[in-house]
Structure formats: C-alpha cells, structure tokens
C-alpha positions in Angstrom: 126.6 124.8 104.2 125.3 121.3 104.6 127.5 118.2 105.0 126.8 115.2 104.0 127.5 113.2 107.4 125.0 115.8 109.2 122.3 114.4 106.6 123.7 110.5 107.5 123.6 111.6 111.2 120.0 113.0 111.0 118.7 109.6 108.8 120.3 107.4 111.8 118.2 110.0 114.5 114.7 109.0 112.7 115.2 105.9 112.2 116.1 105.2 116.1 113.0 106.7 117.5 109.0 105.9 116.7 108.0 109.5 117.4 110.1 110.9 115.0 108.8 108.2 112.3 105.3 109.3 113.3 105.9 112.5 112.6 107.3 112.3 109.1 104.9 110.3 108.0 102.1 112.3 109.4 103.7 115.5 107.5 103.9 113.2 104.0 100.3 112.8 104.6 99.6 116.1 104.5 101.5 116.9 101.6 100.2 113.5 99.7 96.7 115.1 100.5 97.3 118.9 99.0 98.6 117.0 95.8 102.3 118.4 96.5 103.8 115.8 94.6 102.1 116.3 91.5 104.1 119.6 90.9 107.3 118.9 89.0 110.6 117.8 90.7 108.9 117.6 94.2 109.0 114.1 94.6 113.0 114.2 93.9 113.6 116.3 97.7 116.0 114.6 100.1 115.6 115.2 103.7 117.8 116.7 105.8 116.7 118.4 108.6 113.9 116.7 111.1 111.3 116.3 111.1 111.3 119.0 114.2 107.9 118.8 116.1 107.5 121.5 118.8 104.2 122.5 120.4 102.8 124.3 117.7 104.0 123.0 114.5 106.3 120.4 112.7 109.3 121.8 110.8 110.9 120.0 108.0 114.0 120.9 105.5 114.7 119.3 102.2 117.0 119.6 99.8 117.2 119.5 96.2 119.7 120.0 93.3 120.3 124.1 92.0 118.7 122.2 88.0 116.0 120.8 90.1 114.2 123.2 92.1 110.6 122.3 93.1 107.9 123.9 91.5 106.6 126.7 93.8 102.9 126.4 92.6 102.5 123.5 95.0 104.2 125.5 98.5 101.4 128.1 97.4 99.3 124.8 98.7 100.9 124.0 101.5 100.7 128.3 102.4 96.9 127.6 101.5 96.0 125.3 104.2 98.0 126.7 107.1 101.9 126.2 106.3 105.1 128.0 105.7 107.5 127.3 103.2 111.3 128.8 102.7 113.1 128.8 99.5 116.9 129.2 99.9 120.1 128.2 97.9 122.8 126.4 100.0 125.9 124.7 99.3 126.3 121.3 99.5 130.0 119.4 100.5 130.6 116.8 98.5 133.3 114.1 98.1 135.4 114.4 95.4 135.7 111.3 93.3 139.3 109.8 93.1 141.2 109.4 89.6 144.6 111.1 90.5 146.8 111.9 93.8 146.1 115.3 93.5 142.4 114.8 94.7 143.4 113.7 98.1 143.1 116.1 100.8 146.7 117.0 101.7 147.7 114.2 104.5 144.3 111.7 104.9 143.5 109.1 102.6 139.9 111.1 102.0 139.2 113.0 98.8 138.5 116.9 98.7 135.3 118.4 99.0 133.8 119.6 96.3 130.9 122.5 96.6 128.1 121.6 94.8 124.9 124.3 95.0 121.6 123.1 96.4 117.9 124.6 96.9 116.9 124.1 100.6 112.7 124.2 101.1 111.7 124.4 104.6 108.4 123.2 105.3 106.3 124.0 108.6 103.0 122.6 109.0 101.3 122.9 111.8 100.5 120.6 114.3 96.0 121.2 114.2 96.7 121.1 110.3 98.1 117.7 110.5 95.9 116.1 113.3 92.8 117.4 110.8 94.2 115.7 108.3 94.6 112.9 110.0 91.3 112.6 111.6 89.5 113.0 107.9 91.1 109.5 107.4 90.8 107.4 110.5 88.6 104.6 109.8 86.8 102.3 112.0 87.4 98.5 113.1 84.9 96.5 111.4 84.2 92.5 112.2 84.8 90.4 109.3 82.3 87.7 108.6 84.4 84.8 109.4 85.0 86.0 113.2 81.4 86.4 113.6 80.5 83.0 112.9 83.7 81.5 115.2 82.0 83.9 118.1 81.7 81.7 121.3 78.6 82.8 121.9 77.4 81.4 118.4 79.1 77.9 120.1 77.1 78.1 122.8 73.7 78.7 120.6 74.4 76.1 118.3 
C-alpha cells in the first residue's frame, strides 16, 4: 500500500543529496537510450521509490494509474540490455476530496482515504549497464576559436 506522504518524503530525499540526482538521471539515460519512452503511457510513471544504488545495480519503482499501465514491449528492452523489470498492482491512499461532513475522518479536520488501484514497475539496471551507457556519450573539451586567439602566448608573439 503506498502513501502519498512516503512518495513526498522520498521527492524531498533526492532532491537533498547530488548522488542521488546523479543517479536518476543516469538511469533516465539509459532508458532515453533503449527508446523506453516511445512505448505508450511510459512517459506518464511517477516515481516513488529511489533511485536505490547498491554495488551492483540501481533499483527504481514507479507508479502508474490501474487505466494506464505501461506498455510491456518496452521493459522487454530494458530485460534486453541487462535489466529487470516487475509488474505489480498496488493500492494507492488517497485524500478524499471534501463536499460534506461526512468525509472527514471521525475527529481530525483531514479527509478519509480513499483506495485508489495503481500498477507499480520496478526497474533494476545495472550499474556496468549504466556507466556503458554513459561512456558511449562523454564527449571531449574542445577550444573554441575565440580563446585561442586571447592565448597569452599569442600576446607574447604578437
């Protein structure tokens, strides 16, 4: 059962650290590079879990709504170059919207939680999967022409 101040919690723990960050990003790469998000509904997953990097591998979970499911052509990708992927329905808590007194929870000011059904993916790439991906697309420093010509050692020559 997921809750939505667990998924507020986790948002606040990557955005608090660099590593973390790094890491996410680094996954999306990999998944931008297999052409996961040109499968239907893939690009509408909401993280909730992680990114979890461990020695080995980096372990995402995202979530989706039950009429939305991602397409499960494109985890056959990420199995393809080294990955795993989980499908599993979940239930998500949800906060009622107020129109009468009856949808307050007995004694709080907070509405009731309403269950609303979820598809969970769980995503592990690992970690030699994502620095290859990386590597294919370091590129080099180069000099632009301008520096060059405002070298000291031009000064000098001149």
């Amino acid at each position: 059962m997921i809750d939505t101040l667990d998924v507020l919690r986790n948002i606040k723990k990557i955005y608090a650290s660099d590593n973390v960050i790094g890491a996410l990003i680094n996954m999306e790469k990999v998944f931008d590079d297999v052409n996961v998000y040109a499968y239907k509904n893939w690009a509408k997953g909401e993280l909730i879990e992680g990114p979890i990097r461990n020695k080995y591998d980096t372990t995402a979970t995202f979530m989706w709504d039950i009429n939305e499911m991602p397409d499960p052509d494109a985890g056959q990708r990420i199995l393809n170059v080294g990955g795993q992927v989980a499908y599993k329905k979940d239930i998500k808590l949800v906060p009622r919207k107020i129109k009468s007194y009856s949808d307050y929870r007995p004694g709080t000011k907070k509405g009731k939680l309403d269950e609303m059904p979820v598809w969970l993916v769980k995503i592990s790439v690992p970690n030699t999967v994502i620095e290859d991906f990386n590597a294919e697309t370091k590129t080099t420093q180069t000099v632009s022409g301008s520096q060059v010509d405002q070298s000291p050692q031009d000064q000098v020559e001149l």
